[in-house]
C-alpha positions as CSV (number, residue, x, y, z in Angstrom):
1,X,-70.4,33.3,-11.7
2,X,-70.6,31.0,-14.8
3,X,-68.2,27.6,-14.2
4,X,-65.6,26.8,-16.6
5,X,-65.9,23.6,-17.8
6,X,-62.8,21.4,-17.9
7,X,-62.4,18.2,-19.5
8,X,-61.1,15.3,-18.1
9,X,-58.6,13.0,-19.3
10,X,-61.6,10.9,-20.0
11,X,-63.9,13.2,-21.8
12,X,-60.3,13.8,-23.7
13,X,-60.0,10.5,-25.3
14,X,-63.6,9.7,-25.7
15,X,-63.4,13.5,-28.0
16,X,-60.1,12.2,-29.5
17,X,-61.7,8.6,-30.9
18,X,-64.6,10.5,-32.5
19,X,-62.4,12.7,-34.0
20,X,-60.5,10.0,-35.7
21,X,-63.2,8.4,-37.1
22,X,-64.2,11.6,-38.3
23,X,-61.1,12.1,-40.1
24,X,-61.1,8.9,-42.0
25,X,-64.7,9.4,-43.0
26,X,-63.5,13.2,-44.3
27,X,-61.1,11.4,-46.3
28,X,-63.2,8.9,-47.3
29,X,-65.5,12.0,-48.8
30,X,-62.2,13.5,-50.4
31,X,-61.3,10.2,-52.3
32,X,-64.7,9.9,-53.1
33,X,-65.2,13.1,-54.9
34,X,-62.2,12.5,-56.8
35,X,-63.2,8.8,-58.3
36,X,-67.2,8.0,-58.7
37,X,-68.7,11.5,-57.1
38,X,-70.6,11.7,-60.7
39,X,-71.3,8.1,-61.4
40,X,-73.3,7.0,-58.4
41,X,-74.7,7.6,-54.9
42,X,-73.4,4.6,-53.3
43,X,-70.4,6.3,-51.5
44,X,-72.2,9.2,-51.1
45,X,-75.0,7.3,-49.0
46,X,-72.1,5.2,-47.4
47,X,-70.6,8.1,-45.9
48,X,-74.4,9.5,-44.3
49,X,-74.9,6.3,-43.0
50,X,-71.3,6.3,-41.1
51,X,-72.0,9.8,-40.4
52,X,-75.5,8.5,-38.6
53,X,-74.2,6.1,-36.8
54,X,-71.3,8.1,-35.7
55,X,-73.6,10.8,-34.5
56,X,-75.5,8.3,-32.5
57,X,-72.7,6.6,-30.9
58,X,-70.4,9.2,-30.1
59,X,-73.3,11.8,-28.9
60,X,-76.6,10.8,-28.7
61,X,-76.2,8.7,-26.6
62,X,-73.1,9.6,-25.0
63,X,-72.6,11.1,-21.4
64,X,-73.1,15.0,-21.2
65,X,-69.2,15.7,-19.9
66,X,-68.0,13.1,-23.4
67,X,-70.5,15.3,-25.5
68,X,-69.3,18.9,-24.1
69,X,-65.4,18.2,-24.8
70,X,-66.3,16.7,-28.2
71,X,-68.2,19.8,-29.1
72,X,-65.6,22.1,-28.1
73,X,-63.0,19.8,-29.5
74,X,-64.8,20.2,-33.1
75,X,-65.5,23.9,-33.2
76,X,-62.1,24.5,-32.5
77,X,-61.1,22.6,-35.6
78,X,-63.6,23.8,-38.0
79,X,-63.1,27.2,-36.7
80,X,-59.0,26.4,-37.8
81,X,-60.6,25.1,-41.1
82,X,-62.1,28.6,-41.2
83,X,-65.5,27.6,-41.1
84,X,-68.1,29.8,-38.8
85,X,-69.2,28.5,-35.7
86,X,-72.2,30.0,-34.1
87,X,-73.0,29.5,-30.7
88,X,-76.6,27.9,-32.0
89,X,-74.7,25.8,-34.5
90,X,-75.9,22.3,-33.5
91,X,-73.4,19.1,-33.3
92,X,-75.2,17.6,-35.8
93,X,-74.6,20.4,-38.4
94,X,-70.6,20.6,-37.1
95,X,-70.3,16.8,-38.1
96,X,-71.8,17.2,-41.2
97,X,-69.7,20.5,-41.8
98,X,-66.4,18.6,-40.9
99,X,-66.8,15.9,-43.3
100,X,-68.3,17.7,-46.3
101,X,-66.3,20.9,-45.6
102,X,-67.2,24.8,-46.2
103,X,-70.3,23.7,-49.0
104,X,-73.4,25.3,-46.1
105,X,-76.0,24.6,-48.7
106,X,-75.0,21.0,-49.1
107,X,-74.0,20.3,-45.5
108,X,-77.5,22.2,-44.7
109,X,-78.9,19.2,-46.9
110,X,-77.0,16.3,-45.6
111,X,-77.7,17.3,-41.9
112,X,-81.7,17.5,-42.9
113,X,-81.4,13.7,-44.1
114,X,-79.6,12.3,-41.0
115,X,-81.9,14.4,-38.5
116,X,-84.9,12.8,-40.5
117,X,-83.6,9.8,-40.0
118,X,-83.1,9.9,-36.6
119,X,-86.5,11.4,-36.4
120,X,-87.9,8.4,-37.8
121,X,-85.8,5.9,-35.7
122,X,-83.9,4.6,-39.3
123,X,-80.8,2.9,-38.4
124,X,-77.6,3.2,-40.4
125,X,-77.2,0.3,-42.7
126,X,-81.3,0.6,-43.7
127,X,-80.5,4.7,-44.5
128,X,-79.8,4.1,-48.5
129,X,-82.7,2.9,-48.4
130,X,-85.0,5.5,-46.6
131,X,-83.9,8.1,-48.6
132,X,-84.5,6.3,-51.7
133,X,-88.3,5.8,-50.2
134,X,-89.0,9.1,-49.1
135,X,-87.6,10.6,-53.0
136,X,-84.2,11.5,-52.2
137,X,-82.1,13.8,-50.3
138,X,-83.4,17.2,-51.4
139,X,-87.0,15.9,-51.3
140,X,-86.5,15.1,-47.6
141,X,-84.8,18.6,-46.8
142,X,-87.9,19.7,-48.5
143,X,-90.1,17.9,-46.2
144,X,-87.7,18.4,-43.0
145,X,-88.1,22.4,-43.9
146,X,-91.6,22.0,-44.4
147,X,-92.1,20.4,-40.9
148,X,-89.8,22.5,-39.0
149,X,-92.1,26.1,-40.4
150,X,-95.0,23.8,-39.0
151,X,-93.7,23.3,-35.6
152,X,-92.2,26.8,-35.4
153,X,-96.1,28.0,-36.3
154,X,-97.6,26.0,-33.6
155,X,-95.1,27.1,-31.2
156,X,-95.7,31.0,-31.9
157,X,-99.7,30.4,-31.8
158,X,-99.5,28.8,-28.5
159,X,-97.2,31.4,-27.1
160,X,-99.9,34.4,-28.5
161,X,-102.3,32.3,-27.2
162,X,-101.4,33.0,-23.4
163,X,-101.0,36.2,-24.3
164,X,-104.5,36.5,-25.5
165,X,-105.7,34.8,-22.6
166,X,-104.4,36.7,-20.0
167,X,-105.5,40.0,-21.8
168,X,-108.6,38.4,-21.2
169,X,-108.4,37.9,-17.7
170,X,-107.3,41.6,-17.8
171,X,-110.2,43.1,-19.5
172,X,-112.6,40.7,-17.1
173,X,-111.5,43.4,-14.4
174,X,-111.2,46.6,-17.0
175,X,-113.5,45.6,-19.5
176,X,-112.8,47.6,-23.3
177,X,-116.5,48.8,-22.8
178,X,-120.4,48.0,-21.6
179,X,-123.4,47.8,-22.7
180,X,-126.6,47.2,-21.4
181,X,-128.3,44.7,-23.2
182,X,-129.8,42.0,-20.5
183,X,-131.2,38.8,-21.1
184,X,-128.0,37.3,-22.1
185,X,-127.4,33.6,-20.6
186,X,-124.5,31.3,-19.6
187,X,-121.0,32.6,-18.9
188,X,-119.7,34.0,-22.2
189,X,-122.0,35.7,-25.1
190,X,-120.6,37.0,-28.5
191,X,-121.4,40.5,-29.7
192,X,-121.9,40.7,-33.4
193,X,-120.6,44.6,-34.3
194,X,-120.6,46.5,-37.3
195,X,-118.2,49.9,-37.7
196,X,-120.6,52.8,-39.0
197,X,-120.4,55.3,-41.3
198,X,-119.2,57.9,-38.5
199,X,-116.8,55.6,-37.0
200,X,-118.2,54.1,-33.9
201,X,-119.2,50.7,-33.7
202,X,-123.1,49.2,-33.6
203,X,-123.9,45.8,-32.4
204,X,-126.0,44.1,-34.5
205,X,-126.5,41.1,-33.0
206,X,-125.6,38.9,-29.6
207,X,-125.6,35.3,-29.4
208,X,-125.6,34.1,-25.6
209,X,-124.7,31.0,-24.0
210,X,-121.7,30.2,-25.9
211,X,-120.6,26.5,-25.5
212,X,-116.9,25.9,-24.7
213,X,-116.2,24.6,-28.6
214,X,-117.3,28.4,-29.8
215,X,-115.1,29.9,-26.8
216,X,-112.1,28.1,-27.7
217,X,-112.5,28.1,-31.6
218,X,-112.6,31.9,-31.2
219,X,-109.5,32.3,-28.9
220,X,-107.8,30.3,-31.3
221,X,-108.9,32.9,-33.6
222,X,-107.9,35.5,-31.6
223,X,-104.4,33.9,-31.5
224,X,-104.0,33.8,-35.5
225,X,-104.5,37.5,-35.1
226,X,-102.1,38.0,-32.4
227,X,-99.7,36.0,-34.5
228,X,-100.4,38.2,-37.7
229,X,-100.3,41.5,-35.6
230,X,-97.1,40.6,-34.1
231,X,-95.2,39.3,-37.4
232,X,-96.5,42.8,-39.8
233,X,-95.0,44.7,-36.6
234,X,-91.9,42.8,-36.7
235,X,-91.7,43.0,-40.5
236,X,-92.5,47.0,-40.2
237,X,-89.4,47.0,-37.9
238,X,-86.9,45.1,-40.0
239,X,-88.0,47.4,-42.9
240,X,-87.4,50.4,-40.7
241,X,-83.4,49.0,-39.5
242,X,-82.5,47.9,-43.0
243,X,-83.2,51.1,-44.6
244,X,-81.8,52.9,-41.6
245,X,-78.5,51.1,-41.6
246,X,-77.1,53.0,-44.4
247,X,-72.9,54.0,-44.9
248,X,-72.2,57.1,-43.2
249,X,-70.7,58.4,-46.3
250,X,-74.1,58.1,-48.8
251,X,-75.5,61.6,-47.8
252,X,-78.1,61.7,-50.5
253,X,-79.5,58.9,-49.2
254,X,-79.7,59.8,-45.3
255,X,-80.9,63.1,-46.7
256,X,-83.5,61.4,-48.5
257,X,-84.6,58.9,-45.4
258,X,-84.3,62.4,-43.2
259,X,-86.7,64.3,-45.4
């Protein structure tokens, strides 16, 4: 049975004082869209850098009972804003959100420059600054997206590579097939195979004694292809749901997708 968290008075008050500050800063946004939003970034950099230092103070770095009440505290009042909440929705992106209000691709933006910074340990007051240096702000969400398809690439060809590896340990005990060629040294060998004309498969070379290096350069390889097999599967099925989730009332088009 899941427990129900419950706030103390505490964790109340410590949510309450970032909530202020957070107000005056959303104000501080309001007046400044109304006065010099078109004349200069100074305000605009202002309010990131409050926003950075905010987010460090008041969460970061914060105990885990102050940071869950906080949390709840500000979905509750962007959800009243009627702003969507998701349960994946990080902090970071609901601070952001409350000060800049219901503008996702510019909060999306704003949050990329502060989680940069924070990346790159830049403290508040040197922020200007930073994102003058790296270009400005959408050349650093360009970066910060950039990075993030990196990491997310690395993550999904270490994954498929387990999974290539223990298909390997698999086919050790049911091997795909055997030959008998002999004379083949050291613990691993690699089979160089051509498909033919009726569509079997002929060897046409063996290399034996295959160093680690070779081993794990080709596993790796084995994991791009994992990877690839995996995301055209995935993409077939997408395709598949998206043309299948059709109105109930467009007959010629179920017909069609029937035929």
């Amino acid at each position: 049975m899941k427990t129900v968290f419950i706030a103390s008075t505490t964790n109340v008050a410590f949510s309450n004082s970032a909530l202020a500050t957070l107000n005056g800063l959303r104000e501080r946004r309001i007046t400044w869209e109304a006065t010099d939003y078109k004349k200069a970034n100074e305000g605009l950099y202002a309010l990131l850098a409050d926003c950075l230092d905010l987010f460090n103070s008041k969460f970061v770095t914060a105990e885990d009972d102050d940071r869950k009440t906080l949390r709840s505290d500000l979905e509750a009042k962007l959800k009243a804003d009627g702003l969507k909440v998701q349960r994946n929705t990080t902090t970071l992106t609901m601070f952001v959100r409350y000060v800049f209000g219901n503008d996702r691709k510019r909060a999306h933006a704003y949050t990329y420059v502060i989680k940069a910074a924070i990346s790159h340990d830049v403290k508040a007051a040197d922020l200007a600054t930073y994102i003058a240096d790296e270009g400005g702000i959408e050349e650093i969400k360009r970066k910060m997206v950039v990075k993030e398809e990196t990491l997310q690439k690395r993550a999904e060809l270490a994954k498929a590579q387990e999974a290539v590896v223990a298909d390997l340990e698999v086919a050790k005990i049911k091997p795909l097939a055997s030959v008998k060629l002999g004379n083949i040294k050291g613990d691993y060998a690699v089979l160089v195979a051509k498909p033919n004309v009726n569509g079997d498969t002929d060897i046409i070379g063996v290399l034996g004694d295959v160093n680690e290096a070779l081993y794990n350069a080709l596993l790796k390889k084995l994991a791009k292809q994992h990877v690839e097999v995996t995301a055209e599967k995935t993409a077939m099925a997408t395709e598949v749901n998206d043309l299948l989730d059709v109105p109930s009332n467009d007959s010629t088009l179920v017909e069609q997708l029937a035929a």
